[in-house]
C-alpha positions in Angstrom: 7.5 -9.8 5.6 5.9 -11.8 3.3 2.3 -10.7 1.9 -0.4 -13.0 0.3 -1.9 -12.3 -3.2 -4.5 -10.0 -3.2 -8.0 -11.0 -3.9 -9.7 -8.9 -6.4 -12.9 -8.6 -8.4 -11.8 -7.5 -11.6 -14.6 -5.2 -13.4 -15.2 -6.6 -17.1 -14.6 -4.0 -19.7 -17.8 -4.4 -22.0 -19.4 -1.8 -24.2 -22.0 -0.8 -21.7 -19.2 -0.3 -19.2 -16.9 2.2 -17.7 -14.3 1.2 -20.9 -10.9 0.2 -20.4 -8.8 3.3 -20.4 -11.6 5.3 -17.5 -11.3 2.2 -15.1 -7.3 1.6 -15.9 -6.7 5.2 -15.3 -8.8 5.5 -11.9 -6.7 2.3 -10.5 -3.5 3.5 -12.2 -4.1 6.8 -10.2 -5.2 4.9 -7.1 -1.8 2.9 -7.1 0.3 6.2 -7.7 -1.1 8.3 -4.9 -0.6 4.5 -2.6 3.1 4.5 -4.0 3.7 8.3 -3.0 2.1 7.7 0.7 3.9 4.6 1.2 7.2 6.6 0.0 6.4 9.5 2.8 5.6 6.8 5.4 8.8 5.1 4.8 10.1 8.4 5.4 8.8 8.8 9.3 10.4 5.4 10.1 10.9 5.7 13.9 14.7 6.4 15.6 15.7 5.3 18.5 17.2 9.0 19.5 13.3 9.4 19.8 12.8 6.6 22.2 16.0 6.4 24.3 15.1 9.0 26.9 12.5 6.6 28.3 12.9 4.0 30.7 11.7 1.2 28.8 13.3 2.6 25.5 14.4 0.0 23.7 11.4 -1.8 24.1 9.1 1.4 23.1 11.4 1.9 20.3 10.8 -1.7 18.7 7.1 -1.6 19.6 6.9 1.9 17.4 8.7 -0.1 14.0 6.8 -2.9 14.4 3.9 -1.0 14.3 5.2 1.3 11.4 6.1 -2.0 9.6 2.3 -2.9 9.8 1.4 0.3 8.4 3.6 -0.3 5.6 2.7 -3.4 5.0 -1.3 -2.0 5.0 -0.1 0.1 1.8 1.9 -2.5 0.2 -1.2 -4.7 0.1 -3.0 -2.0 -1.3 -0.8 -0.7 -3.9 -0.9 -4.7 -5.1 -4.4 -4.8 -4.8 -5.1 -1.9 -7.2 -2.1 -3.1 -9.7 -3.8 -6.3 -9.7 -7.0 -4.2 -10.6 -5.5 -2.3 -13.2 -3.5 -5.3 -15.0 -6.8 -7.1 -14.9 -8.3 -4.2 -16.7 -5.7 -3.8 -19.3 -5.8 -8.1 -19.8 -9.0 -8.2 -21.3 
Protein backbone atom coordinates (compact mmCIF):
# COMPACT_ATOMS: atom_id res chain seq x y z
CA UNK A 1 0.00 0.00 0.00
CA UNK A 2 1.44 2.93 -1.18
CA UNK A 3 1.01 6.32 0.94
CA UNK A 4 1.32 9.94 -0.36
CA UNK A 5 3.71 12.51 1.17
CA UNK A 6 2.46 14.10 4.03
CA UNK A 7 1.55 17.66 3.99
CA UNK A 8 2.94 19.65 6.77
CA UNK A 9 3.33 23.14 8.15
CA UNK A 10 6.68 23.22 9.37
CA UNK A 11 6.96 25.76 12.54
CA UNK A 12 10.05 28.22 11.83
CA UNK A 13 12.60 28.09 14.54
CA UNK A 14 13.26 31.93 15.35
CA UNK A 15 14.37 33.50 18.58
CA UNK A 16 11.00 34.42 19.74
CA UNK A 17 10.02 30.83 19.25
CA UNK A 18 9.67 27.49 20.83
CA UNK A 19 13.71 26.85 19.67
CA UNK A 20 14.79 24.07 17.78
CA UNK A 21 15.72 21.33 20.22
CA UNK A 22 11.82 21.91 22.50
CA UNK A 23 9.90 21.54 19.11
CA UNK A 24 12.41 18.68 17.59
CA UNK A 25 12.14 16.79 20.86
CA UNK A 26 8.09 17.06 21.11
CA UNK A 27 7.88 15.59 17.41
CA UNK A 28 10.79 13.19 17.96
CA UNK A 29 8.69 11.97 20.95
CA UNK A 30 5.47 12.10 18.97
CA UNK A 31 7.04 9.79 16.20
CA UNK A 32 8.42 7.29 18.99
CA UNK A 33 5.23 6.69 20.93
CA UNK A 34 3.47 6.35 16.88
CA UNK A 35 6.43 3.84 16.14
CA UNK A 36 5.71 1.70 19.48
CA UNK A 37 1.74 1.70 18.80
CA UNK A 38 2.17 0.86 15.24
CA UNK A 39 4.69 -2.03 16.51
CA UNK A 40 1.72 -3.39 19.08
CA UNK A 41 -0.86 -2.98 16.34
CA UNK A 42 1.10 -5.01 14.04
CA UNK A 43 1.06 -7.32 16.77
CA UNK A 44 -2.99 -8.06 16.93
CA UNK A 45 -2.89 -8.80 13.15
CA UNK A 46 -6.05 -10.87 12.83
CA UNK A 47 -5.90 -15.08 12.24
CA UNK A 48 -7.97 -16.88 10.55
CA UNK A 49 -8.23 -19.66 13.59
CA UNK A 50 -10.35 -16.57 14.93
CA UNK A 51 -12.65 -16.40 12.05
CA UNK A 52 -13.11 -19.95 10.73
CA UNK A 53 -15.86 -21.05 13.07
CA UNK A 54 -18.25 -18.67 11.19
CA UNK A 55 -20.18 -19.27 8.27
CA UNK A 56 -18.96 -16.62 6.18
CA UNK A 57 -15.32 -17.06 7.57
CA UNK A 58 -13.14 -16.45 5.04
CA UNK A 59 -14.83 -13.50 4.11
CA UNK A 60 -14.99 -12.07 7.78
CA UNK A 61 -11.51 -12.93 8.12
CA UNK A 62 -10.26 -10.72 5.02
CA UNK A 63 -12.80 -8.03 5.89
CA UNK A 64 -10.97 -7.90 9.68
CA UNK A 65 -7.06 -7.38 7.74
CA UNK A 66 -8.25 -5.19 5.52
CA UNK A 67 -9.50 -3.14 8.08
CA UNK A 68 -6.36 -3.67 10.33
CA UNK A 69 -4.30 -2.75 7.26
CA UNK A 70 -6.13 0.73 7.29
CA UNK A 71 -5.35 1.21 10.75
CA UNK A 72 -1.91 0.62 10.01
CA UNK A 73 -1.66 2.57 7.37
CA UNK A 74 -3.47 5.59 9.74
CA UNK A 75 -0.09 5.30 11.84
CA UNK A 76 2.20 5.02 9.16
CA UNK A 77 0.97 8.40 7.79
CA UNK A 78 1.31 9.72 11.06
CA UNK A 79 4.69 8.54 12.13
CA UNK A 80 5.69 10.34 8.45
CA UNK A 81 3.89 13.25 9.15
CA UNK A 82 5.68 13.97 12.51
CA UNK A 83 9.24 12.82 10.98
CA UNK A 84 8.60 15.24 8.32
CA UNK A 85 7.91 17.72 11.24
CA UNK A 86 10.89 17.00 13.09
CA UNK A 87 13.42 16.92 9.89
CA UNK A 88 11.86 20.20 8.97
CA UNK A 89 12.75 21.49 12.41
CA UNK A 90 16.23 20.24 12.52
CA UNK A 91 16.72 21.82 8.50
CA UNK A 92 16.56 25.19 9.43
Amino acid sequence: MTHPQPVIVAPVVHINGSGKEGLGEGYRKAWEALDKAHKAVCETAPHMRDYYVLQDGAETFRKAQDHHLVRLAALEALKADYEALWSAVFDQ
